[in-house]
C-alpha positions as CSV (number, residue, x, y, z in Angstrom):
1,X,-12.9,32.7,9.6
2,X,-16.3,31.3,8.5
3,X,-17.7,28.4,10.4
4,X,-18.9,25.1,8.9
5,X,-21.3,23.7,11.5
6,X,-22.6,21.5,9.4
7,X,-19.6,20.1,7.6
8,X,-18.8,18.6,11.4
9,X,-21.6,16.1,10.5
10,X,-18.9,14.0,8.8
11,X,-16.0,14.6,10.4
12,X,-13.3,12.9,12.8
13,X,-14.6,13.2,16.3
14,X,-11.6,15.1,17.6
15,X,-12.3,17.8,15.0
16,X,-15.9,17.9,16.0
17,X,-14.8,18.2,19.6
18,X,-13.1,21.0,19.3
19,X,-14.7,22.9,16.2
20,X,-18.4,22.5,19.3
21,X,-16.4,23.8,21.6
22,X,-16.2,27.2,20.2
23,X,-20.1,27.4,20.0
24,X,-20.4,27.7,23.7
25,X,-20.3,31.0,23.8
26,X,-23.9,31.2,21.8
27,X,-26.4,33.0,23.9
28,X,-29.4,34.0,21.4
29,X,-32.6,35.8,21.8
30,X,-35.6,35.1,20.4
31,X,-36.4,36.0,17.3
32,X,-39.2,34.5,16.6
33,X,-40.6,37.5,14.4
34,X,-38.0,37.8,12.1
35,X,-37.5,34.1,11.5
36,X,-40.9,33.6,9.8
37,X,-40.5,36.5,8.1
38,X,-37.0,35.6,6.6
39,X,-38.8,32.0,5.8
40,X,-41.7,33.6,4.2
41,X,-39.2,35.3,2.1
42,X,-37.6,32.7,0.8
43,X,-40.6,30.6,-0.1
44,X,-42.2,33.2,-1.8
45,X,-38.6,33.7,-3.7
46,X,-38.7,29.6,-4.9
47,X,-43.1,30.1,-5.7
48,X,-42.1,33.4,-8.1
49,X,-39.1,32.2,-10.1
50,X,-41.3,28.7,-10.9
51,X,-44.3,30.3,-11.7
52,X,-42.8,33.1,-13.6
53,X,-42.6,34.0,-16.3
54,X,-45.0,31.5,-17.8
55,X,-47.4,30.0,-15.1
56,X,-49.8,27.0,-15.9
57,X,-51.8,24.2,-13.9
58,X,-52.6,21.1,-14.9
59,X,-53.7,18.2,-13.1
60,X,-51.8,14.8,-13.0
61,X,-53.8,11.8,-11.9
62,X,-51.0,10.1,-9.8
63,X,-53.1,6.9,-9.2
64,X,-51.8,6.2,-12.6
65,X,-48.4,6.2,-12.3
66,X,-46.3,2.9,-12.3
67,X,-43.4,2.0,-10.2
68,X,-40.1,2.1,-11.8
69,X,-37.8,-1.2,-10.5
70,X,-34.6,0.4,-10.9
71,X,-33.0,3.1,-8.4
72,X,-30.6,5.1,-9.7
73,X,-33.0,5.1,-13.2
74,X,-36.0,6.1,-11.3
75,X,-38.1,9.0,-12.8
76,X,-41.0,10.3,-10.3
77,X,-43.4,12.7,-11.2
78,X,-43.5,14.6,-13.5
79,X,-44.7,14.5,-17.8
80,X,-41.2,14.3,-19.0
81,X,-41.9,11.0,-21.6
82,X,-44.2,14.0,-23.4
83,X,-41.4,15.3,-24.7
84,X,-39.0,15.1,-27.2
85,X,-35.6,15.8,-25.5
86,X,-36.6,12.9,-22.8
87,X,-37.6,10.5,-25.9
88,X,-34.4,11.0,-27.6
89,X,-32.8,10.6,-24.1
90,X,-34.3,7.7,-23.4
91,X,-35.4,5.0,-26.5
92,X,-31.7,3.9,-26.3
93,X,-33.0,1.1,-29.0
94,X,-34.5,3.7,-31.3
95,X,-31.1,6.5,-30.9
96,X,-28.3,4.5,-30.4
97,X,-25.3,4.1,-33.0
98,X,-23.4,0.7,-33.5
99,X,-19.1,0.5,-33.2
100,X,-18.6,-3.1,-34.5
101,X,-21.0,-4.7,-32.8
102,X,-21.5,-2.7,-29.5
103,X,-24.4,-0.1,-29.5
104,X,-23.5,3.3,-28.2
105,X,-26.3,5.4,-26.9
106,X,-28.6,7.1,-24.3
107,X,-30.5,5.6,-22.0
108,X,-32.5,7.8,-19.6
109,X,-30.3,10.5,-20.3
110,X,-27.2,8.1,-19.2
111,X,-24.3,7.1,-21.5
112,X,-25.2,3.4,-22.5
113,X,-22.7,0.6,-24.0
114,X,-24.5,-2.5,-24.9
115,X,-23.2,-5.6,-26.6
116,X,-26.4,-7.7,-25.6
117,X,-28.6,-8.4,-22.9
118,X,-26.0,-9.2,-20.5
119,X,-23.5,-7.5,-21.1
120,X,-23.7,-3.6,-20.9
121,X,-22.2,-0.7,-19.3
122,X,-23.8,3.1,-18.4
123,X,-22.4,5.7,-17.0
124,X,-24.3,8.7,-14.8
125,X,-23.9,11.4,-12.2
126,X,-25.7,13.5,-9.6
127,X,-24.5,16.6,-7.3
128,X,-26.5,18.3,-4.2
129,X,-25.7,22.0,-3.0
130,X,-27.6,24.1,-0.6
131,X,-27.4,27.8,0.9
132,X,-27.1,28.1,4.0
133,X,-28.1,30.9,6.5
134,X,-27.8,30.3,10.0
135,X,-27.7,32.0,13.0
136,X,-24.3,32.7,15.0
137,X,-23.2,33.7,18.5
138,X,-23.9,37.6,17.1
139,X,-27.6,36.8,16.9
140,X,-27.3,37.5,12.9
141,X,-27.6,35.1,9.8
142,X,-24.2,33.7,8.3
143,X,-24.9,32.5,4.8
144,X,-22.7,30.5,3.0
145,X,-23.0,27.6,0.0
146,X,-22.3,23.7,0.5
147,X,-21.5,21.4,-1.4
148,X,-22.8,18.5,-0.8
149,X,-22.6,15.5,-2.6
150,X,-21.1,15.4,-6.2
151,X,-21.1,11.6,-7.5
152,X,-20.3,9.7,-10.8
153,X,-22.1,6.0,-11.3
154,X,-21.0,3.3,-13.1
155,X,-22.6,0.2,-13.6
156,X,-22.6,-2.8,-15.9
157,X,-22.7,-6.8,-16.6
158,X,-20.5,-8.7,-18.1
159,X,-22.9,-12.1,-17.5
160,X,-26.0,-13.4,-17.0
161,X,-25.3,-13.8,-13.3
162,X,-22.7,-11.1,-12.9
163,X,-22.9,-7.5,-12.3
164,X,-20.9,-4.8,-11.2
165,X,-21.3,-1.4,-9.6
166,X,-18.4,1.6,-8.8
167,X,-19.6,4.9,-7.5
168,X,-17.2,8.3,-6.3
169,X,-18.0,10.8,-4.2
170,X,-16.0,14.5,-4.0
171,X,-13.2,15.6,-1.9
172,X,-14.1,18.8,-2.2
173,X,-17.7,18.3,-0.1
174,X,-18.1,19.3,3.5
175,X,-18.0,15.6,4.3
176,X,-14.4,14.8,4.2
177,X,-11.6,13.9,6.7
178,X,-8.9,15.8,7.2
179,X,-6.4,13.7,5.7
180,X,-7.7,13.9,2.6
181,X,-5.5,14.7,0.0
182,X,-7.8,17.9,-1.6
183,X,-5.5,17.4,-5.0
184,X,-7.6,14.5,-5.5
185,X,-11.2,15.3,-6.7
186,X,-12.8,11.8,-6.0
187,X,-13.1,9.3,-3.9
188,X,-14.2,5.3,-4.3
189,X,-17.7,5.5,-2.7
190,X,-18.6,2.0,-4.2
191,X,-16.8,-0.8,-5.5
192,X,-19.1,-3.9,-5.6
193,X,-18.9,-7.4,-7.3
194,X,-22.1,-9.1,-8.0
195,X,-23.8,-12.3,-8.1
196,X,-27.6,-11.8,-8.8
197,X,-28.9,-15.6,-9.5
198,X,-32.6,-14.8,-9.0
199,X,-35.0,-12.8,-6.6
200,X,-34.3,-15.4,-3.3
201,X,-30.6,-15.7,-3.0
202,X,-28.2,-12.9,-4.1
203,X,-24.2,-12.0,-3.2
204,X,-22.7,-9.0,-3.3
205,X,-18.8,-8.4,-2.5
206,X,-16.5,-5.3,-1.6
207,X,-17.1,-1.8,-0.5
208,X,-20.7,-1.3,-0.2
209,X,-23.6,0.2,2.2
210,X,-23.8,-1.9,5.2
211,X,-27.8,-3.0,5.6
212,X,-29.2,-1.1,8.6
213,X,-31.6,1.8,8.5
214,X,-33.8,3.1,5.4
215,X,-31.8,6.1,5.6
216,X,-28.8,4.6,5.1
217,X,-30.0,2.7,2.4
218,X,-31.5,5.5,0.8
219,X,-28.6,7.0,0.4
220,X,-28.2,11.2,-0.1
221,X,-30.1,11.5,-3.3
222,X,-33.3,9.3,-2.7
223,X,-34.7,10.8,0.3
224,X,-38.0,12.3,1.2
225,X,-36.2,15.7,2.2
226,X,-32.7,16.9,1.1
227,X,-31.3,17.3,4.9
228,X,-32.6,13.4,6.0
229,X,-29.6,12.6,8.7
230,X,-30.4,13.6,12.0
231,X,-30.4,10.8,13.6
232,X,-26.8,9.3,15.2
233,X,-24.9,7.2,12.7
234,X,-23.7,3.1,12.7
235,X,-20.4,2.8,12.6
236,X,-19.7,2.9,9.2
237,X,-21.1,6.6,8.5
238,X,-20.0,7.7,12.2
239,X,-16.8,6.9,10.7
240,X,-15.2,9.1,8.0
241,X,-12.3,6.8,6.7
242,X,-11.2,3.7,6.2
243,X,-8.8,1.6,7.8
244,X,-6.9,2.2,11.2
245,X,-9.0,4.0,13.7
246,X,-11.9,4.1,11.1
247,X,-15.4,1.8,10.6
248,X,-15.6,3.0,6.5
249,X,-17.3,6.0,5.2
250,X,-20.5,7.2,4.0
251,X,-21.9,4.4,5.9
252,X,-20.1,1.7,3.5
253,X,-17.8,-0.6,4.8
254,X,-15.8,-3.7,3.2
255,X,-17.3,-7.2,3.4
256,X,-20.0,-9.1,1.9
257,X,-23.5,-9.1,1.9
258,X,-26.5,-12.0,1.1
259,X,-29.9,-10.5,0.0
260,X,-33.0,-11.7,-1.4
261,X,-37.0,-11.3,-1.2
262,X,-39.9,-14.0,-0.8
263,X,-43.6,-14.2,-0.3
264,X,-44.4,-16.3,3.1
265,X,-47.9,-16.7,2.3
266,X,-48.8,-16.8,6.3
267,X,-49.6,-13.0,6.1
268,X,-50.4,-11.2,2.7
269,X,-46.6,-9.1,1.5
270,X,-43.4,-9.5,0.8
271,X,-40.6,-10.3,3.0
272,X,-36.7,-9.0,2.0
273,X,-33.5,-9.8,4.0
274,X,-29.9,-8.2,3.8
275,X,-26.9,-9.4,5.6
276,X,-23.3,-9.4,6.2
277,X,-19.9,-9.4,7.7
278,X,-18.0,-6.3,7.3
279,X,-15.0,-4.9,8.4
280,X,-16.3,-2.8,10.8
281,X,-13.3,-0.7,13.2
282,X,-10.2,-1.0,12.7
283,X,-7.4,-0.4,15.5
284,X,-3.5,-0.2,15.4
285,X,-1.8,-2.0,18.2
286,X,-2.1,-0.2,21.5
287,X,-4.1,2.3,19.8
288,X,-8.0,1.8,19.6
289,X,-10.5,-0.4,21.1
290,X,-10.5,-3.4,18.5
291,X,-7.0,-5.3,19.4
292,X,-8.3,-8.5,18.5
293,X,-9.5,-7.5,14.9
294,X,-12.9,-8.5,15.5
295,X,-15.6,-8.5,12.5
296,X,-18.7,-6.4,12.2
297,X,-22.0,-8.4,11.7
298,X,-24.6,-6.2,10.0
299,X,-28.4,-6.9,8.9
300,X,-32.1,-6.1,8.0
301,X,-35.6,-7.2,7.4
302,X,-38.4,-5.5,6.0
303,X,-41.6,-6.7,5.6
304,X,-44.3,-4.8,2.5
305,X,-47.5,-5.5,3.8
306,X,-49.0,-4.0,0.9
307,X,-46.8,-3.6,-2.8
308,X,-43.5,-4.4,-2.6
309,X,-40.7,-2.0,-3.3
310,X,-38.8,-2.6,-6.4
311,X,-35.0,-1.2,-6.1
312,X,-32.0,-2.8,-7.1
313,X,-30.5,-5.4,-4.6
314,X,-31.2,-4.3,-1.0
315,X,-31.2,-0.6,-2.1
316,X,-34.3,1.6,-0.5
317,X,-36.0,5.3,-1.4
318,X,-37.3,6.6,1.4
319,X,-40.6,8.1,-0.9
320,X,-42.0,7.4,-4.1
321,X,-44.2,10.1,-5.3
322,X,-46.6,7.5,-5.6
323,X,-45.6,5.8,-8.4
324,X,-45.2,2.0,-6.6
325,X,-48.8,2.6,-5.4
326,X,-49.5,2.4,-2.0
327,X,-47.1,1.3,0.3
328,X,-46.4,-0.1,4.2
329,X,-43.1,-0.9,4.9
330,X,-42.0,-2.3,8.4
331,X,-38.2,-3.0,9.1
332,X,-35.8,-3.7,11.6
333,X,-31.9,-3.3,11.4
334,X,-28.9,-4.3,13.6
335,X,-25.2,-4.1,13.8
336,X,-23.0,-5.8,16.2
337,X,-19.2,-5.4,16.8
338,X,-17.0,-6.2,19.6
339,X,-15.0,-4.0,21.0
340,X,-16.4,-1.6,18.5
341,X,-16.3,1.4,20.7
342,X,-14.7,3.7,23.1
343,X,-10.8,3.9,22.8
344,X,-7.7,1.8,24.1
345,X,-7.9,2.1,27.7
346,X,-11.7,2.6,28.0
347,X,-13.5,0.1,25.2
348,X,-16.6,-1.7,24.9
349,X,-19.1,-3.9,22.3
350,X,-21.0,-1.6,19.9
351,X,-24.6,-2.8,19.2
352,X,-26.8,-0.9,17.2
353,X,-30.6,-1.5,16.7
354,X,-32.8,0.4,14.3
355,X,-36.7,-0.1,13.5
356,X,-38.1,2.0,10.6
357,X,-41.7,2.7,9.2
358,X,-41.9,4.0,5.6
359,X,-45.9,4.5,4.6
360,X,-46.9,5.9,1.4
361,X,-50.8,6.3,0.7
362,X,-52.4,7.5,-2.7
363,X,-55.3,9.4,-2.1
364,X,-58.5,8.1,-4.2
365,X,-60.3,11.0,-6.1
366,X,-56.9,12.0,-7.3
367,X,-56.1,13.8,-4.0
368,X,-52.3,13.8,-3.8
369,X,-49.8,11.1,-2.2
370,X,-49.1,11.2,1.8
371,X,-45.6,9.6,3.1
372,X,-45.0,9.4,6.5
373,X,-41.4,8.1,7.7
374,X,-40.5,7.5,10.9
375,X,-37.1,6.1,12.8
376,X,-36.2,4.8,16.4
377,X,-32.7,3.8,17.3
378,X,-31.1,2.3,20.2
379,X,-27.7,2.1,20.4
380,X,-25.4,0.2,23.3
381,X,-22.2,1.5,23.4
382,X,-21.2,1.4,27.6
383,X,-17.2,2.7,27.5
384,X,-16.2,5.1,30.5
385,X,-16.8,8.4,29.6
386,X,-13.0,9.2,30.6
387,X,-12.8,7.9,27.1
388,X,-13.6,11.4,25.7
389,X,-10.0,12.2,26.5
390,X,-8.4,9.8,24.6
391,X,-7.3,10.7,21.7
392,X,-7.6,7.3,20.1
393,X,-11.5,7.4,21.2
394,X,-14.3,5.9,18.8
395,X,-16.6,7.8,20.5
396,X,-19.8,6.7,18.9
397,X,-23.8,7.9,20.0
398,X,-24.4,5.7,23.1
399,X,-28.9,6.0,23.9
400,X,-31.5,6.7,22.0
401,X,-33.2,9.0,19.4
402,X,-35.7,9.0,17.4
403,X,-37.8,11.1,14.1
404,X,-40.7,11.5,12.3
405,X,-41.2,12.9,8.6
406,X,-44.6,13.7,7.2
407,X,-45.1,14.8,3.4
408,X,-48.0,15.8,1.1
409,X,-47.2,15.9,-2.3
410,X,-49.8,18.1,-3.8
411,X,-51.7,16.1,-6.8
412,X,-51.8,20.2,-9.3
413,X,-49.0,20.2,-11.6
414,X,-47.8,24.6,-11.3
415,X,-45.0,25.4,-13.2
416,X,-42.9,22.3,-14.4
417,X,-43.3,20.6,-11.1
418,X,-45.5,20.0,-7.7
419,X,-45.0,21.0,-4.7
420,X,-44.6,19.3,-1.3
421,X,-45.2,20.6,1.9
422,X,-43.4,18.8,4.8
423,X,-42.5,18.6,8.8
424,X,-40.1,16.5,10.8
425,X,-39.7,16.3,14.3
426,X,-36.3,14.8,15.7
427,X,-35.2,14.1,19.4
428,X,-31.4,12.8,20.4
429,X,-31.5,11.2,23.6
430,X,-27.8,10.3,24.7
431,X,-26.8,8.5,28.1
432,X,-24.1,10.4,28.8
433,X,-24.6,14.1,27.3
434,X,-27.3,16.6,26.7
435,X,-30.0,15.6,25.0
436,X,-31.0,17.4,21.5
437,X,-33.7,18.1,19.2
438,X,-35.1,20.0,16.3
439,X,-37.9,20.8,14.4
440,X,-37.9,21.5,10.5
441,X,-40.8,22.4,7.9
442,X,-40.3,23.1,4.5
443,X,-41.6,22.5,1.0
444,X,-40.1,20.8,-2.1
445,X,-40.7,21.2,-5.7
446,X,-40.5,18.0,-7.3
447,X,-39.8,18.7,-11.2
448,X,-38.7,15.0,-12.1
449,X,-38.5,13.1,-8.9
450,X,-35.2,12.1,-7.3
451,X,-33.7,13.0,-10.7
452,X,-34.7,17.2,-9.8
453,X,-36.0,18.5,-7.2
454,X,-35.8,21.9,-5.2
455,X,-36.4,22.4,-1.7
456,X,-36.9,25.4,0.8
457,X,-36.9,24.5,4.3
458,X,-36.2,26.2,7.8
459,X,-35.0,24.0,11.2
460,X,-35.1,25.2,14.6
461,X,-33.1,23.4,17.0
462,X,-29.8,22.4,19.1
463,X,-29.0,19.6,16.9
464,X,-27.4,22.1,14.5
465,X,-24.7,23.3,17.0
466,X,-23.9,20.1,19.3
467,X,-24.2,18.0,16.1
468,X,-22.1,14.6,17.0
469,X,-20.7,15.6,19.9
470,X,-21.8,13.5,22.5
471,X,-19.4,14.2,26.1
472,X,-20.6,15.2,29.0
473,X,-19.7,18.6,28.5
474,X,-21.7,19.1,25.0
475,X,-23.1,22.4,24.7
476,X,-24.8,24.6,22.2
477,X,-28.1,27.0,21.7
478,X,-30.8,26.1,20.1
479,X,-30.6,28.0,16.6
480,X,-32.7,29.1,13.5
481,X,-31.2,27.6,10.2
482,X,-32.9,28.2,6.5
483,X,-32.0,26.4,3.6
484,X,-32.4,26.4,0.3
485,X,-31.2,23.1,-1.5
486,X,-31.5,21.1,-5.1
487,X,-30.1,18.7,-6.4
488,X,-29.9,16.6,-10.1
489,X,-29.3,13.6,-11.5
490,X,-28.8,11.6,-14.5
């Protein structure tokens, strides 16, 4: 039977208890020689199917690019408004057709319905897949492929002021429970109701992402790298369903949420804010920690000391290619539940804290972009450990951990895209377990931004094989892991 070590990154703790527990048998030797070699491999695989069999360079002057304002729409680098298939894609006011009075169209290579300004509908979709070959308790390479994410997006107005937004994910990913019913193909990632009234104060209401971390807010497909979570999960991702004995999934949760953005004027930037109550863990009677039903608070600030960041509502990327200019962002994120952890007989308050750094530089002289991303969480979560044992446990990361990303997106078009050299370092420190860490480098080949992009990449580590497992008896060798991933989007 073939082993999904990573699926275990969203899956009921009880499963990921026991699925660890078979890796303590890994004893590796080092193999340090054919590791690079194997990685060399597959870079120079990725470098010879782009470059072949028509290779050309061409410089693009990235100081010139302008920042999109909406995420799921945003382009990147790339020259695609050159050509014709992109400008039939996207004039929706030039290509569209009229049904009665609605216009029926393309609009950045989405499906667009428009009646007017205000009230509209478009319809998209992205999917993420990797290879992956990792190393097992044989000392040789297991390869397999993932599926990782495989969405549809909705979203429309229906007024000036109102807006709505419904997003699925797949059932047939490696990130689903085991009560999932696999005769369904999608679940309801997003169901959100909308009050936009202007820039300062906003609403949102229903099953959305719960305002913590950049990463989170980033979501899958607008990260700097293509395998960003490393670091523990909040509740609601930690989680991987919803209602009784769950926190939500995906790191969305049900509640509401208040967002906005100002200038202070004290100190030169922009200051945004996200915030809500959400529904947080949810426990049966005489089964979980929460018996009293107690509410999740949730929350974030950010302040841009140099351009601001324009995504919809509270939404994040966690790079930009360049194209918002140069940017220093400086955020800090809570959550708060109580008796939002452990289990029945061994329970305690959950708080979460998170403080993030996003900086992205344009180099002058047409020298390529640098981003830089780093994380550091602390998370209180003080139940017995006996609580391990219970079966009812919410046994949620209890310490600290924390990572650092830094890219270099090279500023020579080769091929259809550039390339982007990258390393991260990331160190798990729980209270109660052994701590964890890995190291990853890579490159990816950014062909249209967030919207395509390819990526090579190799990890070395223990995080891989104690993933989320955080008892006192967590075990597992540090491993070499390669992966090659992509993913696409319209």
């Amino acid at each position: 039977m073939k082993i999904n070590i990573e699926g275990m990154h969203h899956r009921s703790y009880p499963d990921r208890y026991e699925f660890l527990s078979r890796l303590q048998c890994f004893h590796l030797s080092d193999r340090a020689i054919e590791t690079c070699s194997m990685f060399a491999f597959v870079i120079a695989l990725l470098v010879t199917t782009v470059l072949m069999p028509n290779a050309y360079a061409d410089s693009i002057k990235v100081s010139e690019f302008k920042a999109n304002p909406s995420h799921d729409e945003e382009g990147g680098v790339g020259d695609r408004e050159n050509h014709d298939w992109w400008r039939q894609g996207n004039n929706f006011e030039a290509s569209h057709s009229k049904i009665g009075d609605v216009k029926v169209g393309f609009d950045k290579l989405k499906f667009r319905m428009e009646y007017d300004d205000h009230r509209w509908l478009t319809i998209g979709a992205g999917y993420r897949g990797s290879g992956v070959w990792a190393q097992n308790a044989q000392n040789n390479y297991r390869d397999r492929y993932s599926n990782d994410n495989a969405r549809i997006y909705v979203n429309g107005q229906i007024h000036r002021y109102i807006k709505f937004e419904f997003n699925t994910e797949c059932f047939w990913c490696n990130n689903t429970h085991k009560g999932d019913d696999p005769k369904i193909l999608f679940t309801v990632l997003d169901a959100v109701g909308k009050f936009e009234y202007n820039r300062y104060v906003n609403i949102w209401g229903g099953r959305m992402l719960v305002p913590t971390e950049r990463g989170e807010l980033s979501g899958p497909f607008y990260q700097a790298t293509h395998d960003a979570f490393k670091t523990p999960f909040f509740s609601s991702d930690f989680s991987t369903k919803f209602g009784a004995g769950g926190a939500g999934r995906y790191g969305r949760d049900n509640g509401g949420t208040i967002w906005g953005s100002l200038e202070p004027g004290f100190i030169k930037g922009t200051l945004s804010y996200a915030g809500g109550i959400y529904r947080g863990l949810s426990s049966k009677n005489n089964v979980g920690p929460n018996q009293e039903d107690n509410v999740m608070w949730a929350g974030r600030l950010t302040y841009n000391f140099l351009n601001p960041e324009n995504n919809p509502g509270y939404y994040t990327s966690s790079t930009y290619y360049g194209t918002a200019g140069d940017i220093l962002a400086v955020a800090f994120g809570f959550s708060y539940q109580k008796d939002g952890a452990g289990s029945f007989d061994n329970r305690s308050d959950f708080l979460g804290l998170v403080t993030d750094v996003l900086f992205e530089k344009v180099v002058p002289e047409n020298l390529g972009v640098v981003t830089v991303n780093a994380e550091y969480k602390k998370f209180y979560a003080d139940y017995n450990t006996t609580a391990f044992s219970n079966p009812d446990c919410f046994c949620v990361f209890d310490g600290q951990s924390w990572t650092v990303t830094g890219l270099y997106l090279l500023p020579t078009k080769i091929g259809i895209g550039q390339f982007q050299p990258y390393g991260r370092y990331t160190s798990v420190q729980p209270d109660n377990s052994s701590n964890r860490e890995e190291v990853e480098g890579g490159i990816n080949y950014v062909i249209d931004g967030f919207n395509a992009r390819v990526s090579a990449y190799y990890q070395y580590g223990d995080l891989f094989t104690k993933g989320l497992n955080y008892a006192p008896s967590a075990f597992g060798e540090k491993v070499n892991v390669f992966k090659l991933s992509f993913q696409i989007q319209i």
